[in-house]
N, C-alpha and C positions, 0 to 999 in steps of 0.2 A: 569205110572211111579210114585211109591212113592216117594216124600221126605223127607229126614232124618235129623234130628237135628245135626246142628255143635256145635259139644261139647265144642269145645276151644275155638270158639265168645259166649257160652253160658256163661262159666266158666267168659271170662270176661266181661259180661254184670252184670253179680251177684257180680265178684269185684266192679265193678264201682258203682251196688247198694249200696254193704256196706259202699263204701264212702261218696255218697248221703244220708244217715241216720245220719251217722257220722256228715256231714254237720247240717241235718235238728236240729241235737241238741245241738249243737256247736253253732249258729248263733241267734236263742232264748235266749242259757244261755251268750252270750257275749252283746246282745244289751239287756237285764234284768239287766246285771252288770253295762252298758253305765249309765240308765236312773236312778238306784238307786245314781250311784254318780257322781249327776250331776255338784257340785261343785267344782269338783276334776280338776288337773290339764290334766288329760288322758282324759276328759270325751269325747272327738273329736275324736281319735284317735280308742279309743277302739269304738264308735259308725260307724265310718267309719268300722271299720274292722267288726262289726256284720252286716252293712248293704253287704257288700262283702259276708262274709259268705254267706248270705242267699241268695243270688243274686248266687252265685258258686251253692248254694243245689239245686234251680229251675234247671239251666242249667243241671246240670250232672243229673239229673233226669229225665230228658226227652234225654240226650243222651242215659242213660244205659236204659232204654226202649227203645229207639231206637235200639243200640245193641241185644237188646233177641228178640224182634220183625224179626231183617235181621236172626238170628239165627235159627228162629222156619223154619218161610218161604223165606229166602233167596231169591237168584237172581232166575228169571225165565228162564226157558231153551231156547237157542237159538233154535229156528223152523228151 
């Protein structure tokens, strides 16, 4: 018995990708703005929110591979 790819856990394992890239560059350029002004009255606020960012890019990165993974090869058949 072959198995077949689930196209709509697939579809959104690849959204979920796009958002974890989105993250991955999002979370760099907010903790690069943290550290350049460090003076500033944000400098906490926006450094917590890049440390989050980047902390959400890990997780969802290993979710949505998780996702295309159950996608490819799914549940196994009850015997």
């Amino acid at each position: 018995m072959q198995r077949r790819t689930d196209k709509e856990l697939m579809m959104k394992g690849i959204k979920y990708m796009g958002i974890t890239f989105t993250l991955m560059f999002a979370a760099p350029f907010a903790l690069y703005q943290a550290f350049k002004n460090e003076g500033h009255p944000f400098f906490w606020p926006v450094l917590i929110v890049g440390f989050a960012l980047a902390i959400g890019a890990i997780a969802m990165c290993f979710y949505s591979i998780k996702i295309i993974i159950d996608s490819l090869f799914g549940q196994k058949p009850k015997s």
